[in-house]
N, C-alpha and C positions, 0 to 999 in steps of 0.2 A: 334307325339308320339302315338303310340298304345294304344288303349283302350279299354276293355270289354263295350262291347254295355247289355246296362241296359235296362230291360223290363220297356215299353213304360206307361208311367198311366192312368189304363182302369178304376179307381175308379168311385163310381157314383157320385163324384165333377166333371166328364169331361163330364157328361152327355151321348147323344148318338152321339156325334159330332166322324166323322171319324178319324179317326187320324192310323197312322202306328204301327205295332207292332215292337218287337223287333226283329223279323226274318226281316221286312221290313228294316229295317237300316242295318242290316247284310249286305242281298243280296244287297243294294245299295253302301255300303263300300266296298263289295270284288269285285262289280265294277269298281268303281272310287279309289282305294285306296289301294294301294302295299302293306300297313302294314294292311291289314284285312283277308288278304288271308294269311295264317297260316298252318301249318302240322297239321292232325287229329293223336292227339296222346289218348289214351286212357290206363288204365291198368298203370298196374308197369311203361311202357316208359313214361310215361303222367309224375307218377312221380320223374322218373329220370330228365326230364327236366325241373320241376318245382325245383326241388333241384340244378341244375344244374346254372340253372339262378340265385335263393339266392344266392347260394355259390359265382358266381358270384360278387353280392351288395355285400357282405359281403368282399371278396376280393379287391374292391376298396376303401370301407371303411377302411380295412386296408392300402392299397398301397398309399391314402391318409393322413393317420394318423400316421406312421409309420415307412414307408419303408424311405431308403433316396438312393436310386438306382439314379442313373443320368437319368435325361428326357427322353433322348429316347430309354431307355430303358422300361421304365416304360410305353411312350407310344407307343412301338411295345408291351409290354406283353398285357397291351386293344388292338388293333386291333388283334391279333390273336388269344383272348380270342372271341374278337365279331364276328370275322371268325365264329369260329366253332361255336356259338348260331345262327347264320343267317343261315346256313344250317341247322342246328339241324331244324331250327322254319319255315323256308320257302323254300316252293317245286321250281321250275322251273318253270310250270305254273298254271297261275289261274283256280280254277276249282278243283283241285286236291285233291280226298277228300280219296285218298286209307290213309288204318287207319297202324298206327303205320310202316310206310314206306320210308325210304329213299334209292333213286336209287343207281347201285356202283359210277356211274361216279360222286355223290353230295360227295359222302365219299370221292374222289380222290381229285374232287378241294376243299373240307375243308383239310384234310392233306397239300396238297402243297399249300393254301391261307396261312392256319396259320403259318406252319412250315417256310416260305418264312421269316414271321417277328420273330420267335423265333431263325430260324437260326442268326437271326441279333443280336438278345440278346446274344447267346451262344458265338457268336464270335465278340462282339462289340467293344472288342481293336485293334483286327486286321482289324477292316473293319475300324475305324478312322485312324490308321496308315497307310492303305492304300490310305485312300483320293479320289481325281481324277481318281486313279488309280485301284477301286475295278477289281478284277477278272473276267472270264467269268461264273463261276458258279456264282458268285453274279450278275452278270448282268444280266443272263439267273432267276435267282429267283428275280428280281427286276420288269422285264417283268412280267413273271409268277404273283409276287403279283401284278400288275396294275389292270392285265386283269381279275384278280378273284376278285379286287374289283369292277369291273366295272360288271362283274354278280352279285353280291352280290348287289352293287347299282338297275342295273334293275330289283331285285327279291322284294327291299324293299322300295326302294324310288321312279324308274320310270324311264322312258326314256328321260326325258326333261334334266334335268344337263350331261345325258351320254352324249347327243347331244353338249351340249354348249362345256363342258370339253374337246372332240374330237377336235373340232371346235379350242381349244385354243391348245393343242398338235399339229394339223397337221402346225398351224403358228409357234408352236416352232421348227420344221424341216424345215419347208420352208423357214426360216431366218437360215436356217443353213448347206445351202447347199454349196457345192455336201455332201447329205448326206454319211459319213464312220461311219465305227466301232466305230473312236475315239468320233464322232459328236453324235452316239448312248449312248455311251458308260458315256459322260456328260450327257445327258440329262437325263437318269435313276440315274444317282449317285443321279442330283438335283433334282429328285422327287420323290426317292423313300428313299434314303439314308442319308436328308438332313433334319433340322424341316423348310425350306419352301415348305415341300411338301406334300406329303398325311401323314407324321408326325409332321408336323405344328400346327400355335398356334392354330386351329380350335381344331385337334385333342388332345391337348394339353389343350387346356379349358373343353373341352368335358371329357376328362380323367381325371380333377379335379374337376371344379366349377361346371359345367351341370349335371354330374352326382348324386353329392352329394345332389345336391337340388332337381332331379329328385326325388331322394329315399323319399327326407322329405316331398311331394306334396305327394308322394305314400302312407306315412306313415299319415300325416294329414288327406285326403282324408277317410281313415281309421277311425277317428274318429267321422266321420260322421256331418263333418263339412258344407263339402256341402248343405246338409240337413236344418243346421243352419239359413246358410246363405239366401237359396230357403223361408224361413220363415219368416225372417228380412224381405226378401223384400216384399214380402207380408203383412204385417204386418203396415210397410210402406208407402206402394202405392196401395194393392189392391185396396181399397174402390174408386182409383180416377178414374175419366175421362179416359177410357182405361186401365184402370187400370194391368190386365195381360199380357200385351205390357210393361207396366212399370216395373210391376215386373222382368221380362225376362233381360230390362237391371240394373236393380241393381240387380239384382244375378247375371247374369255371369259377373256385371264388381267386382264383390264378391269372385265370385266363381275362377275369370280370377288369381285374388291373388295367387290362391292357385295351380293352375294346370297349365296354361302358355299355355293351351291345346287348340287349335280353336275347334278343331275337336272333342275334349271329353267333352270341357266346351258345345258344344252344344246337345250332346247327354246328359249330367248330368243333366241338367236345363231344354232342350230343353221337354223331358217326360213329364216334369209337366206343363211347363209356355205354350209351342202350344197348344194339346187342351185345355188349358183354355182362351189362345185369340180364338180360331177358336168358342170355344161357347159363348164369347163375341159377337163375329160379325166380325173378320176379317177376311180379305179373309185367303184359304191355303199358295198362293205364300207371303204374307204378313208376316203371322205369323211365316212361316221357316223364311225368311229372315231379320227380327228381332233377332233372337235369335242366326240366323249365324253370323250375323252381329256383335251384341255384344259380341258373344264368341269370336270371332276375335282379338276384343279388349282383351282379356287376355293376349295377349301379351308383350300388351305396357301399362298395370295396374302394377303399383310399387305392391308388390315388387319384386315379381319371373320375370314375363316379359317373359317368354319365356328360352330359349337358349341364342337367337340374343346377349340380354343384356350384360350376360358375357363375348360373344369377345367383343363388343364395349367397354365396361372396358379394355379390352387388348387392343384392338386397338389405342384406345385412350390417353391410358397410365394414367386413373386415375382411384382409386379406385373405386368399382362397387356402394360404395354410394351415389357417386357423380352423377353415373348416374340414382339411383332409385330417385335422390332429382329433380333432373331433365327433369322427365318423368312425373311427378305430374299434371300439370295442362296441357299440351298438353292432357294425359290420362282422365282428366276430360272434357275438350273440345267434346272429338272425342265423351264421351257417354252423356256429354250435349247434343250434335248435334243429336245422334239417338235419346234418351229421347223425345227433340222435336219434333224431327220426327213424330213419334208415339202419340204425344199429337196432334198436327195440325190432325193426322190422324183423329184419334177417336175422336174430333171435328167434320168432318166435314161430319165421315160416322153418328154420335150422338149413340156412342158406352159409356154403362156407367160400372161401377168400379164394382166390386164386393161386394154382401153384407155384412156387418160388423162381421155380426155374424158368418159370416164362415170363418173369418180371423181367425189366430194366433194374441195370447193376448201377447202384452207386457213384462206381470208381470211372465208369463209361459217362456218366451224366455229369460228373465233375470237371471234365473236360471241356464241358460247353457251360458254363458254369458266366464266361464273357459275355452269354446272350442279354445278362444282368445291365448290364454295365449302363446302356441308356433308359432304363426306368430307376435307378439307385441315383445317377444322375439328378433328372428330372426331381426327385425327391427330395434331394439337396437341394437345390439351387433354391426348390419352391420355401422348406422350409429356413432356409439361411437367407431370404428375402429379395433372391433376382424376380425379375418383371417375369408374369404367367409367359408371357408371348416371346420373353428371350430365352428362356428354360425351355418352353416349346419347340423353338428352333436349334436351339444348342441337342437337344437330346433326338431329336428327328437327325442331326447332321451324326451325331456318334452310332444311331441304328444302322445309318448307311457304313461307317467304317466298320462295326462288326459283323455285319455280314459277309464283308470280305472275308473272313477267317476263313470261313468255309466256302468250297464251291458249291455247296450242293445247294445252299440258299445264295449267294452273291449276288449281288448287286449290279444287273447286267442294265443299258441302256431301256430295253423294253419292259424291266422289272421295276423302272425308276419311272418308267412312265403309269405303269400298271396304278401302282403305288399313287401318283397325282392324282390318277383319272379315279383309283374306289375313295382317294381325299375327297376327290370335287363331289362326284356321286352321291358320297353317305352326308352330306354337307344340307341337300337339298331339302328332304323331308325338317330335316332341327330348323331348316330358316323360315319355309312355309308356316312351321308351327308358329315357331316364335311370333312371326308379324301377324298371324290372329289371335296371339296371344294378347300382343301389345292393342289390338282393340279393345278386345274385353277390359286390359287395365287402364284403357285412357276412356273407358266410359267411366268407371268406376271412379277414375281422378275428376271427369268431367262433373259428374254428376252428384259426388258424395257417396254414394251407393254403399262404400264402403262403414261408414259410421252406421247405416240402415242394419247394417247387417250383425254391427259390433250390440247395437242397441238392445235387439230382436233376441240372441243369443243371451248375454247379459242378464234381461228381462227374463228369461226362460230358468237360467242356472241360476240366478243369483249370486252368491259367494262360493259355489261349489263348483270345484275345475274338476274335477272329474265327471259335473252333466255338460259342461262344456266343452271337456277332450270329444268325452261321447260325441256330441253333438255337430261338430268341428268334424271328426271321424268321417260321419254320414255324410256332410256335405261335401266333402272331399270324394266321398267313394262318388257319390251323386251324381257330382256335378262333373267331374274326373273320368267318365266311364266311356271306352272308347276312344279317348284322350291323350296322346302321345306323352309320353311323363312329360319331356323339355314346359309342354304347352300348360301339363297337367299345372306342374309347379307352379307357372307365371297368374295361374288362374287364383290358385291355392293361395299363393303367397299375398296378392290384392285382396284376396276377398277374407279368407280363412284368417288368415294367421293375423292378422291388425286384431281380431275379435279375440285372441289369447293374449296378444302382446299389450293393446290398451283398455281390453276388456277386462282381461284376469289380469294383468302384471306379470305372465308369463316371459322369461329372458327370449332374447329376441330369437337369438341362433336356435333354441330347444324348442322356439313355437315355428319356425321355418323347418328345422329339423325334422317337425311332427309332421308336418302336412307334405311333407318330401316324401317321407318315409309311406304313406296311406295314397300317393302318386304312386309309386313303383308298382305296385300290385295290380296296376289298372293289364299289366301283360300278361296276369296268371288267374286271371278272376272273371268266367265267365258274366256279360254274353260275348267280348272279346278280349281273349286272353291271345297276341299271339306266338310269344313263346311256348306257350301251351300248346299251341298248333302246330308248331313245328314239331316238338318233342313227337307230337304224337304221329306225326308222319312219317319220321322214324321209326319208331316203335310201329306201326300200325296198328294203334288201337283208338278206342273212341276220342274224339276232341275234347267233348262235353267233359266226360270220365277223366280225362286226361289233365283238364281245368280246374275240376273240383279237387281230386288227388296235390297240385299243387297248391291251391291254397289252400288245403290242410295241411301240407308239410310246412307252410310259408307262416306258420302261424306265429311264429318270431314277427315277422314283422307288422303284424296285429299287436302283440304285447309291448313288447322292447321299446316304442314310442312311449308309452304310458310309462316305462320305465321313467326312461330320464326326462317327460315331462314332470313328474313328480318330485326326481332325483339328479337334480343340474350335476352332481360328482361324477356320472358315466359320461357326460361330454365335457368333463376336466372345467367344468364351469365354477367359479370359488367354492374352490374343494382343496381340502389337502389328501396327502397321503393315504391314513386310514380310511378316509370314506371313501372314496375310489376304489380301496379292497375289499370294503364290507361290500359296496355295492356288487361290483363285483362276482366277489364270495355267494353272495345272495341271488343274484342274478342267474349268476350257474345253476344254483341249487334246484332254483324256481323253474329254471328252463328245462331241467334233467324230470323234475316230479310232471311238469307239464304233457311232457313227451312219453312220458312212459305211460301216462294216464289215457293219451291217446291213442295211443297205441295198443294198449292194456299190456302190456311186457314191461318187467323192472327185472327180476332175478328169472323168475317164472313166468307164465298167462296170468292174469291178475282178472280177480273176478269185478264186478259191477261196485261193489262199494270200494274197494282197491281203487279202482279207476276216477274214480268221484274223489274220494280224499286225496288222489296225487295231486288232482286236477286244480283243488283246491287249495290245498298245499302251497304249491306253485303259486297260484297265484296271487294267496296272501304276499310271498314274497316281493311282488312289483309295488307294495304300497311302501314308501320308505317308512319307518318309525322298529322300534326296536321289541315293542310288543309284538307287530305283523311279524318280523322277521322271524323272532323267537316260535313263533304259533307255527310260522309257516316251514319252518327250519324241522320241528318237531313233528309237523304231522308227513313228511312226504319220510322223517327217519322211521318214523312209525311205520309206515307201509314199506319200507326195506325191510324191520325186521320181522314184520308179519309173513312176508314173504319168505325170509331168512327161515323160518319156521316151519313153515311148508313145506320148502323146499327139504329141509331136513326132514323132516317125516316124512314125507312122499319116499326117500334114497331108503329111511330105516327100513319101509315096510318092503 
């Protein structure tokens, strides 16, 4: 999602530690990052497009609440609405900074991108009554809309899904030869004219659920919630061992609640919580990579999650509370696991917490304590079974009454607009994704492609799901890479997860779950990581360095999949009570030996074989059965007390 890059904090709490400005994030975003590169509008056009975009929110707001247009109708009027915003907002190329400018030829392919899908609206009886059989003017505009969404994709989301997408088009011709007219003439009905196509459920969640909760992140963020939350965690954990490493992850996994955002969670938190590690004592590459790392995790933090979340409720076929109830302690795992991270750190560089006095009080923070009140909401509603999209709107309307409370955030006319226009804006990149998503899954539906892939895997593993997590793993990172998660997922969930669900008999939600979770990483995992590039713009330290660093702290969410693929009781999947706490119990243990093995710190510096038996320790614990457990429980206590050992004789002598 799009986001205003926040000036960096130069207060004199950050001391004189270097740290990036707010231009420095810019220029590293409109490097790495399709959605930072933007039209310079300025003047009256500035705010025609800010009104432009409102009106916009405002419009699906209603179209959501109100309208009762048949499906795709409603989802061709969003796509040829976000046609004409994607030109409006983005040039051709990077770099382009002429002011208040769009070329003729952006004017021509916005008319014929959008007009392509309203043609479909104006004429929607006849194009279902036609069927198989659309015309050549509908075929010639069904081309036309691909190819303009495929500029529109490269202007705002990037070249990597254009690639994959192709890749899965030219297999739908190639199975469909000798290609004719009529063999063309199918394959655009089913992708352009059909909802398994670029009007499918991606686009189709995106044009209800995704967007509505966009707005209410947009509108909370508004109340200066953020803010709240950067202070809790402080307040928290400054004073500890590391302390501004800690804070960094309870606020973004805070902050993660409210925006779903890698990329803005770390720009939000990243300002304040970096230079406050880097004047602790950690390194640059360290301190970006913490706070990339944890902003990451806003994804898979109940209860926004991102985009992803809402298709896997559709995919899935269960309510979306089912999947926020089941995200819970995996989400607590993955910032367990950095948490320690970062404590084993500053352990062993002997990095200490901030002074108390300079913390945030308590009894000051309890006062704003209402900022609550519209995400505890939203929580309810979703888990006591109100509609995603009425909860949505009920909790965006209570964010605007508590900002009243205070004036320093209120809710003024041009804050209410603010609020529409980053709803419409961050809106744009998830809908892009989605409808190239939705080709890739309606070749797949088209073509079978999907059983190809169940078969191939299957054939490879045989009975053993752990060579097919592997396997599954790889494809995901693979085919994922550069990948916007929204998009990642819809690719993952087609292709991947059918090969665990009817391959292995993997439960549905734990094989969606898995290849969700091997999506989020695609932002921290070179060659494009870019939360990772932001952290590190901040920090000013290397990107590359900055990338790697986070997926070694992210290493949770390498494990924790294999977790509860193994072990359905950590997504509360038929389970009772005691296995939910062995797991658990076990879980912790595994993640605690993991971390310290990596880090080489448990009590003390832990030497090479230390580091190896934590390593391993741990991760006997991810295989469920009660021998692993027992081995695995034993050897990381083992390496406590060898250490416990050490460390006493080191103090004797």
């Amino acid at each position: 999602m799009a986001n205003e890059v926040k000036d960096v904090n130069t207060s004199p709490a950050s001391g004189a530690v270097d740290v990036g400005t707010a231009a420095d994030v810019d220029e590293m975003m409109k490097k790495f990052d399709r959605e930072s590169n933007i039209r310079h509008w300025t003047g009256t056009p500035k705010k025609i497009i800010r009104y432009l975009l409102s009106a916009f929110t405002v419009f699906m707001v209603y179209m959501n609440m109100f309208a009762v247009w048949d499906e795709r109708i409603r989802r061709c009027l969003f796509m040829g609405f976000i046609f004409i915003l994607v030109f409006l907002m983005y040039p051709a190329k990077k770099g382009d900074s002429r002011e208040n400018h769009i070329p003729w030829y952006d004017w021509i392919l916005m008319i014929v991108g959008a007009g392509s899908f309203f043609y479909y609206v104006v004429n929607f009886r006849t194009i279902v009554d036609h069927a198989t059989r659309i015309s050549e003017l509908e075929v010639a505009l069904g081309i036309l809309g691909i190819l303009i969404l495929v500029e529109c994709c490269r202007r705002v989301v990037g070249l990597p899904i254009i690639c994959v997408a192709s890749c899965f088009v030219i297999y739908a011709f190639a199975t469909s030869t000798p290609i004719t007219y009529k063999v063309l003439r199918r394959i655009i009905y089913n992708l352009f004219y059909t909802t398994t196509g670029v009007i499918g459920t991606p686009v189709g969640v995106c044009s209800t659920f995704i967007v509505l909760f966009i707005v209410f992140g947009a509108f909370l963020e508004a109340t200066g919630i953020s803010d709240f939350f950067i202070q809790c965690a402080n307040a928290l954990a400054g004073w500890a061992t590391g302390g501004p490493a800690k804070v960094a992850v309870i606020s973004s996994a805070l902050c993660g609640m409210v925006s779903g955002s890698s990329v803005g969670n770390t720009v939000t938190t990243g300002s304040i919580t970096i230079p406050l590690m880097k004047k602790t004592g950690y390194p640059g590459e360290f301190a970006g990579a913490v706070e990339a790392a944890s902003s990451t995790g806003g994804q898979i933090m109940p209860p926004i999650m991102g985009a992803a979340a809402f298709l896997m409720a559709e995919y899935c076929d269960v309510p979306y509370s089912a999947i926020v109830v089941r995200a819970i302690l995996p989400a607590f795992l993955y910032f367990g696991g950095i948490f320690l991270m970062v404590h084993f750190r500053a352990k062993r560089l002997g990095l200490k917490g901030l002074p108390r006095e300079e913390l945030p009080k308590f009894k000051n923070l309890v006062k704003k304590i209402y900022l609550l009140i519209p995400l505890v909401a939203l929580v309810y509603m979703i888990i006591t079974g109100y509609t995603m999209a009425f909860s949505a709107i009920v909790a965006t309307v209570l964010s605007i009454a508590v900002s009243m409370i205070n004036k320093e955030n209120r809710m003024t006319p041009s804050r209410f607009v603010d609020a529409l226009e980053n709803g419409g804006k961050n809106t744009l990149s998830v809908a892009v994704a989605c409808a190239m998503a939705g080709i890739i899954a309606g070749v797949v539906t088209m073509t079978g492609l999907g059983q190809i892939f169940i078969t191939a895997i299957v054939g490879v593993a045989g009975d053993t799901l752990i060579i097919a997590l592997f396997l599954t793993m790889l494809c995901c990172i693979l085919l994922g890479m550069g990948v916007p998660t929204t998009a990642n997922y819809v690719i993952m969930a087609t292709t991947c997860a059918p090969i665990l669900i009817n391959g292995m008999g993997m439960n549905v939600i734990a094989a969606n779950m898995f290849v969700f979770y091997f999506g989020i990483v695609a932002d921290i995992t070179p060659p494009v990581a870019l939360a990772a590039y932001a952290g590190a713009a901040i920090a000013k330290s290397n990107p590359m360095k900055t990338a790697f660093n986070a997926s070694r702290l992210a290493i949770a969410a390498f494990i924790v999949p294999y977790i509860f693929a193994f072990n359905n009781a950590m997504l509360f999947i038929d389970t009772n009570v005691f296995e939910v706490v062995q797991v658990c119990l076990t879980s912790c243990i595994g993640m605690f030996g993991i971390a310290a093995g990596i880090e080489g710190y448990m009590l003390k510096e832990m030497n090479p074989v230390q580091r190896i038996l934590s390593v391993l320790g741990g991760l006997m614990l991810i295989y469920p059965g009660t021998i692993t457990d027992v081995c695995g429980v034993l050897v990381v206590v083992l390496v406590g007390v060898w250490q416990k050992l050490q460390k006493r004789k080191a103090a004797a002598v």
